[in-house]
C-alpha positions as CSV (number, residue, x, y, z in Angstrom):
1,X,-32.4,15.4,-54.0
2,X,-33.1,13.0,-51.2
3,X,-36.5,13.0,-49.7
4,X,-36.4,13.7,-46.2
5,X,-40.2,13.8,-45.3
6,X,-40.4,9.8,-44.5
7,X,-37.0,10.2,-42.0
8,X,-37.1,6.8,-39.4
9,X,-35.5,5.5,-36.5
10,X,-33.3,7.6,-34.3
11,X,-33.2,10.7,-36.9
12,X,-36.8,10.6,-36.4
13,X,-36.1,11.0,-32.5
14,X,-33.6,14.0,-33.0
15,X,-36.2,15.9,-34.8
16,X,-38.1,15.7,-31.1
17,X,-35.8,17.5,-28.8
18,X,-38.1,17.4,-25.6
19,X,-38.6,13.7,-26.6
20,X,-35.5,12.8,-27.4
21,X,-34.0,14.6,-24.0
22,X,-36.8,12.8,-21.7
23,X,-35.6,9.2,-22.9
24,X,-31.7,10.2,-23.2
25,X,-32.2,10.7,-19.1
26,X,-34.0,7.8,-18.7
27,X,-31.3,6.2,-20.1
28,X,-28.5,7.5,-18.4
29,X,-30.3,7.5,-14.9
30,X,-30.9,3.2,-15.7
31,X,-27.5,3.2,-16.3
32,X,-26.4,5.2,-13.6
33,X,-28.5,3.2,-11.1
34,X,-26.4,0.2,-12.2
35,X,-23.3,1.4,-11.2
36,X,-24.2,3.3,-8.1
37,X,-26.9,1.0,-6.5
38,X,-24.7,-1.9,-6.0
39,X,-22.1,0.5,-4.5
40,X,-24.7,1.6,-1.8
41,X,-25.6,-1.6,-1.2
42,X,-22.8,-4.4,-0.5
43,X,-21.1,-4.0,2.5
44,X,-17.6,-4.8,1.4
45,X,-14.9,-6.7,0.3
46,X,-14.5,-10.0,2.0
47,X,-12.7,-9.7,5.3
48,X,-9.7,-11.0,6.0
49,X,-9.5,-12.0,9.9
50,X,-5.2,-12.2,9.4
51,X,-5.8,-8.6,8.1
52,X,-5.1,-6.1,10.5
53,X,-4.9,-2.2,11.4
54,X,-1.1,-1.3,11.2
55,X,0.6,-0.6,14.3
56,X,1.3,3.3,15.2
57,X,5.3,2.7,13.8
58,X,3.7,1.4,10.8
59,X,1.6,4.1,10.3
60,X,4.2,6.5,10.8
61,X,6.2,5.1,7.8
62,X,3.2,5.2,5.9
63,X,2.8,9.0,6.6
64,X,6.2,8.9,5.1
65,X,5.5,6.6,2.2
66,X,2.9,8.9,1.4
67,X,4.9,12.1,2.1
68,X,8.0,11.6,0.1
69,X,5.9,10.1,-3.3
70,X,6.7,6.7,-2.9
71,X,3.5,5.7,-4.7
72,X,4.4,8.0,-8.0
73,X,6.7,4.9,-8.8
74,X,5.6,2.2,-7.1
75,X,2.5,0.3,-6.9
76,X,0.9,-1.9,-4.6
77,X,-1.6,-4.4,-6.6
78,X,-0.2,-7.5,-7.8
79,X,-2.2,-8.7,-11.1
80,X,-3.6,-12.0,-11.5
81,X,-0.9,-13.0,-14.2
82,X,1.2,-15.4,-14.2
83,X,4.6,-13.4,-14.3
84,X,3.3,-10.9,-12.0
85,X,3.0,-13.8,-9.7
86,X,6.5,-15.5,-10.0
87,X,7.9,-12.3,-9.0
88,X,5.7,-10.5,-6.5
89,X,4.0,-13.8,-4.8
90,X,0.1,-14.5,-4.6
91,X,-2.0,-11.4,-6.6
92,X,-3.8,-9.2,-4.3
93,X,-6.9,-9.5,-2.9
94,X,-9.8,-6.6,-1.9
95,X,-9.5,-7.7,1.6
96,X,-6.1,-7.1,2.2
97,X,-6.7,-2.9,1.6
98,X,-9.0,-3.3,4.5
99,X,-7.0,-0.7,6.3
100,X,-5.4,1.2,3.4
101,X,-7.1,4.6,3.7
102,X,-6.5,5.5,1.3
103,X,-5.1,2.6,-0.7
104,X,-1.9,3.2,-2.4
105,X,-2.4,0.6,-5.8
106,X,-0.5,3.8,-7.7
107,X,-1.2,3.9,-11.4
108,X,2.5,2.9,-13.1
109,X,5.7,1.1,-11.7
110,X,9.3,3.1,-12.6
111,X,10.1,0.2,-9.8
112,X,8.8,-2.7,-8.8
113,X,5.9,-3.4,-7.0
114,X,5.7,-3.2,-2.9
115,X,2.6,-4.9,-2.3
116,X,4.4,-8.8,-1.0
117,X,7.6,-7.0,-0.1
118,X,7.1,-7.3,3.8
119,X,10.1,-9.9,4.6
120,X,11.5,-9.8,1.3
121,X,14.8,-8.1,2.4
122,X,16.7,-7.8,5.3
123,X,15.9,-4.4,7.5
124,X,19.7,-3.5,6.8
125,X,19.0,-3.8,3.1
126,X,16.3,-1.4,3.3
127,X,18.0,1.1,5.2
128,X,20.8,1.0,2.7
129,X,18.7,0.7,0.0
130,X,17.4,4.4,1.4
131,X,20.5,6.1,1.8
132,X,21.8,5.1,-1.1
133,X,19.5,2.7,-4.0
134,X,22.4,1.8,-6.2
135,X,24.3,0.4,-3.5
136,X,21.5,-2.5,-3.2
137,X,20.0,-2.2,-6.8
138,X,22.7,-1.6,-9.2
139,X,21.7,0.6,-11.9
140,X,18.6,1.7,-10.3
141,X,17.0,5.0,-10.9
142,X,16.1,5.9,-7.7
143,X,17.3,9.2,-5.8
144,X,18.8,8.8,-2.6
145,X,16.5,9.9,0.9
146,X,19.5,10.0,3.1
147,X,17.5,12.6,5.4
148,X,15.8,10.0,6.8
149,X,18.2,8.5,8.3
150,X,18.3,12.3,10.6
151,X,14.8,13.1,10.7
152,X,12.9,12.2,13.8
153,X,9.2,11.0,14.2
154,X,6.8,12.8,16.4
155,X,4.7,10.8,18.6
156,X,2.3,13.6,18.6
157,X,1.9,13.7,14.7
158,X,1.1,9.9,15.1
159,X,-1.1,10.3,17.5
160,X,-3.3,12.3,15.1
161,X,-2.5,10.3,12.1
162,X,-4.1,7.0,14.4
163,X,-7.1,9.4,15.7
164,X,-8.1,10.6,12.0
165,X,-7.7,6.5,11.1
166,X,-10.2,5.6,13.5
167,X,-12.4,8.5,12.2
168,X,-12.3,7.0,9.3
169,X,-13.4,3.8,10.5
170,X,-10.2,2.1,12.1
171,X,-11.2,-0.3,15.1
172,X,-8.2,2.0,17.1
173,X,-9.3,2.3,20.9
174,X,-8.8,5.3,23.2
175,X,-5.6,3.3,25.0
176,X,-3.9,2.7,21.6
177,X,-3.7,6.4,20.6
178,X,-2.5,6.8,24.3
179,X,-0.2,4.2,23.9
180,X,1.4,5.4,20.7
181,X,4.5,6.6,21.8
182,X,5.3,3.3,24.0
183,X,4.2,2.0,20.8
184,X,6.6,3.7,18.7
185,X,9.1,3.0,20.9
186,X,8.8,-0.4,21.5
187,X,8.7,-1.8,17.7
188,X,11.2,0.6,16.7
189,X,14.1,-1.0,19.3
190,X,13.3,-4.1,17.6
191,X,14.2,-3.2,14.5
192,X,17.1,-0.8,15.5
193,X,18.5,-4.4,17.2
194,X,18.3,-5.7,14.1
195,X,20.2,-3.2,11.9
196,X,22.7,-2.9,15.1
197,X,23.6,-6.7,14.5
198,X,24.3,-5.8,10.8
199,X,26.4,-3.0,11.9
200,X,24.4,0.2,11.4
201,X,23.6,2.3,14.2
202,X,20.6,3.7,14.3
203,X,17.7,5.4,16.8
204,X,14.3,3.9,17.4
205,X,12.6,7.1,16.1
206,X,14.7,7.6,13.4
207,X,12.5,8.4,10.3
208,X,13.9,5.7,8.1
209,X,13.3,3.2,10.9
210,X,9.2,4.1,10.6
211,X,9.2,3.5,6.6
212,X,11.0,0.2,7.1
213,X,8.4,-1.1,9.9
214,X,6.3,-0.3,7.4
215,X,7.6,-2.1,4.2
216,X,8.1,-4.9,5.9
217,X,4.8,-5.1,7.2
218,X,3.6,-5.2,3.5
219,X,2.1,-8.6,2.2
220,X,2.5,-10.3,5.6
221,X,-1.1,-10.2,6.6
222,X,-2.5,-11.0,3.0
223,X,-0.1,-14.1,2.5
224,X,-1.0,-15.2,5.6
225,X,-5.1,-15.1,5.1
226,X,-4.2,-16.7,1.5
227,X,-1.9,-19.6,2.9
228,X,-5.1,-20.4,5.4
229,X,-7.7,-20.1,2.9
230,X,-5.6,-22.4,1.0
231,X,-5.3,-24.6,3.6
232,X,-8.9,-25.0,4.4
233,X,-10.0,-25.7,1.0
């Protein structure tokens, strides 16, 4: 039989339960100060001075974005690989989610990445692409959203979504939640001019015309601070 009276090392130390608890929290608390301390400590990702807070329309479609799932199939982080980059454009940086609260980097793609497609596609193409996905994607998966095309947006709703921002630590003032629905109104005619020229009628506070002011706000700020980083190098 094996002698057991000359045990070493770490069976030693599990013999000693007080000891061996005592330096296992030691341990964990070293490693726990690791990860936490620098957390506490650094103020941020870098800022990005082309980065800014989204717009009260903007913010409406992302009440939407968040409200119909958009994020269970589509992400918004483009990886630092090279055939992430051909396709999406620049990978993303810390300082673009500046204003994402929360952020929306999802956790799979069923479709493609959203994070560069501000511009990407026409705001006709989007609102087709809603009502209908295999219409513009052939083949595509995606269920339809026609309701909102009908559904309307409520300044009011807004108006709290842009208050709980600034809580939150959003540079909104007092005159832009008071301003939201001239706001809302304003940037949505804009884009309702654009979809009337392509043939599709459409009202400023449509639902569908919030959640394309938004996706075509995507990647327009961050491309922007890259191109000038770039440029200043």
């Amino acid at each position: 039989m094996a002698d057991h009276t000359q045990e070493k090392g770490h069976r030693w130390l599990e013999g000693k339960a007080a000891l061996f608890a005592i330096l296992a929290t030691v341990v964990a608390g070293i490693g726990g100060a690791v990860e936490i301390i620098p957390l506490m400590t650094i103020s941020g990702p870098e800022a990005m001075e082309e980065v800014t807070p989204y717009t009260p329309l903007e913010v409406a479609g992302r009440d939407i974005y968040l409200r119909e799932g958009c994020y269970v199939c589509h992400s918004q982080m483009v990886r630092p690989f090279r055939s992430e980059t051909l396709r999406y454009g620049p990978w993303s940086r810390a300082g673009e989610y500046a204003y994402d609260r929360p952020f929306q980097l999802g956790s799979r793609r069923i479709g493609p990445d959203l994070h560069r497609v501000g511009g990407k596609y026409p705001d006709a193409w989007h609102y087709e692409h809603m009502q209908d996905p295999r219409a513009t994607s052939p083949g595509s998966v995606m269920p339809p959203y026609h309701w909102l095309h009908k559904r309307k947006v409520d300044p009011a709703d807004i108006q709290a979504s842009v208050r709980a921002l600034r809580t939150a630590g959003t540079p909104y003032a007092d005159a832009d939640i008071a301003g939201v629905p001239e706001a809302l109104a304003e940037q949505g005619v804009g884009i309702v001019s654009r979809l009337k020229d392509a043939g599709i009628d459409a009202k400023p506070d449509d639902e569908i015309i919030a959640l394309i002011a938004y996706l075509q706000r995507l990647g327009v700020d961050g491309r922007a601070a890259i191109k000038n980083a770039e440029a200043r190098q």
